[in-house]
Structures are given as C-alpha cells and as structure tokens.
C-alpha positions as CSV (number, residue, x, y, z in Angstrom):
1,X,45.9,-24.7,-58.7
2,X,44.8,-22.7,-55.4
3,X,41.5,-21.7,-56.8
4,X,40.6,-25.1,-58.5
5,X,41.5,-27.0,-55.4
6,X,37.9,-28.6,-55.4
7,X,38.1,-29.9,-58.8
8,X,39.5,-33.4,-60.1
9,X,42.9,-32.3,-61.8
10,X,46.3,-33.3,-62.6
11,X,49.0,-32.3,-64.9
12,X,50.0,-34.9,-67.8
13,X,53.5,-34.2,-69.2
14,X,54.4,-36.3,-72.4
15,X,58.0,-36.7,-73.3
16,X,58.9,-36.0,-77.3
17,X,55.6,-37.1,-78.9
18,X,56.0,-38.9,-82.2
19,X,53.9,-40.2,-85.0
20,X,51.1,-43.1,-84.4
21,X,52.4,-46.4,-83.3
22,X,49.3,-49.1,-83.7
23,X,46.1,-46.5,-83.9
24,X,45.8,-45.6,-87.4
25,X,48.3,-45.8,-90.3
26,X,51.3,-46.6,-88.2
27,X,54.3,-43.6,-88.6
28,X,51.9,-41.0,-89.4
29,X,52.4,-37.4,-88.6
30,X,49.5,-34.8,-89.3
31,X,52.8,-32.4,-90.0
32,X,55.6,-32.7,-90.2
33,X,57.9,-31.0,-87.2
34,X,60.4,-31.7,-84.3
35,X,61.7,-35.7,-84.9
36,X,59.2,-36.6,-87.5
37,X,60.6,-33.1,-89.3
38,X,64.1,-34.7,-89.0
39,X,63.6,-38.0,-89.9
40,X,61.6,-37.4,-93.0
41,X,64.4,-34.6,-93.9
42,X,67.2,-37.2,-93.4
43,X,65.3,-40.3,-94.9
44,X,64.6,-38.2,-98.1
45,X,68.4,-36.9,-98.7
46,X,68.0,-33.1,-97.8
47,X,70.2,-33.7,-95.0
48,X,73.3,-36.0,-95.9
49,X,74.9,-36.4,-92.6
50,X,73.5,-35.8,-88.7
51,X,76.3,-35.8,-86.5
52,X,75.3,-37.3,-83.0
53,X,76.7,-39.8,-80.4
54,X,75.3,-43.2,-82.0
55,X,74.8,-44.2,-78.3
56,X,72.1,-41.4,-77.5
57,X,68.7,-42.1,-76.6
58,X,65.9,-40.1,-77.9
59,X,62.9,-40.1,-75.8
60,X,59.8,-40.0,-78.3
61,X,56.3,-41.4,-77.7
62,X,53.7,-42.2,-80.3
63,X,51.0,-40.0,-80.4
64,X,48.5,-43.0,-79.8
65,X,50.0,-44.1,-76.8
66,X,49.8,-40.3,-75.5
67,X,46.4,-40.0,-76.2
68,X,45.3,-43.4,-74.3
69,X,47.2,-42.6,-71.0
70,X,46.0,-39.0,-70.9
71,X,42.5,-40.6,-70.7
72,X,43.5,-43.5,-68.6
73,X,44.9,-40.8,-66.3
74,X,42.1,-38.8,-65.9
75,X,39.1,-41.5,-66.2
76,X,41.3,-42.7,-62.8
77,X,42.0,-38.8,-61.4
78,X,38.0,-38.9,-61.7
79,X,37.1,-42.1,-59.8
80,X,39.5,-41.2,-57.0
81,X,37.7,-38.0,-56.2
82,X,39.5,-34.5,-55.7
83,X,41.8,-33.4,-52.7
84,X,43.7,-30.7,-52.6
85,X,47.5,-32.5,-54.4
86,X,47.4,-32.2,-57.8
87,X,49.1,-35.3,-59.4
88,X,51.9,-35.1,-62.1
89,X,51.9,-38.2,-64.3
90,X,55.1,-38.4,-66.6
91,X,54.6,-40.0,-70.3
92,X,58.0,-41.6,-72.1
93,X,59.4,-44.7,-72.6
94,X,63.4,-43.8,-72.4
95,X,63.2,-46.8,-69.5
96,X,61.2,-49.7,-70.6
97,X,62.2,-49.5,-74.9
98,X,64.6,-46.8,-75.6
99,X,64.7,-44.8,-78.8
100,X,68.6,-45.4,-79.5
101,X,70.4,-43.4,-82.8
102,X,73.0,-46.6,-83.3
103,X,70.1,-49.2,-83.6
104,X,68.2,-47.0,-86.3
105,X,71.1,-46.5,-88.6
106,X,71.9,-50.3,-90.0
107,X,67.7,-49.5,-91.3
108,X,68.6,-45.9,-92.4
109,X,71.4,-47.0,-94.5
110,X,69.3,-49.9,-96.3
C-alpha cells in the first residue's frame, strides 16, 4: 500500500460468492465448490441429512452482483482521484435479504 500510495486503489472484499442471480442463466456455477458444492450434493441425495441450526444465516452473494459492484467501486475510486487512504468496500447481503437455512427447507423437501 506504501509504495502505491499515488495510485487509485481500494480493497473489495465479497462475502461467500454464489452462483448468478439475474446475469445469465440464473443459479449457475462455472464449478461446482463451497455452497453451490453443498447444495447440489444435498439437492441430488448424496448427502441425506445436514445438521445445522435452521435459524442460521448464510451470507452468499451472486456472482453477478459481485462483479457489478467491483466495477461500480472502482469506476467511483477512479473519479475521486487518489490520496493516500486506501478504501475497503465490503460486499454481502446478511443485512438487507438474508440467506436463512429454515426458509430454504419447506423448497428442499418439495
């Protein structure tokens, strides 16, 4: 950070990121690891029963959503010129629409 002082720069941390949302074909994962792993795993049979608190909250964000903010972020870092604080911009959505295990699993049982 010290020697790059002079140049536009921030540091963009994403939460858990997930397949795409509205950009694309809508749930798709290039591969298949992390959540998406475990979903497709548990959707398909191979695991029979995940033992969690129903009331947990997962913090995933589509891929899509990622990928616009990180460009929002820095197309603004850009036009605001540099100084010497780097900013740190935080990606999730565990405020505004929770992921929440006990809403998912009416769906997972049909």
């Amino acid at each position: 950070v010290r020697d790059a002082a002079d140049l536009p720069s921030l540091i963009f941390r994403p939460s858990i990121i997930g397949g795409i949302w509205k950009d694309g074909i809508p749930g798709w994962a290039d591969a298949f690891q992390g959540i998406s792993a475990m979903l497709a795993a548990l959707g398909t049979g191979a695991i029979a029963r995940l033992p969690l608190d129903l009331r947990a909250r997962l913090d995933a964000i589509p891929v899509d959503i990622v990928s616009s903010s990180m460009i929002a972020c820095a197309a603004y870092r850009l036009s605001t010129g540099s100084n010497r604080t780097v900013p740190i911009v935080h990606c999730n959505s565990s405020t505004l629409n929770p992921f929440i295990f006990g809403n998912v699993r009416p769906s997972a049982i049909e």
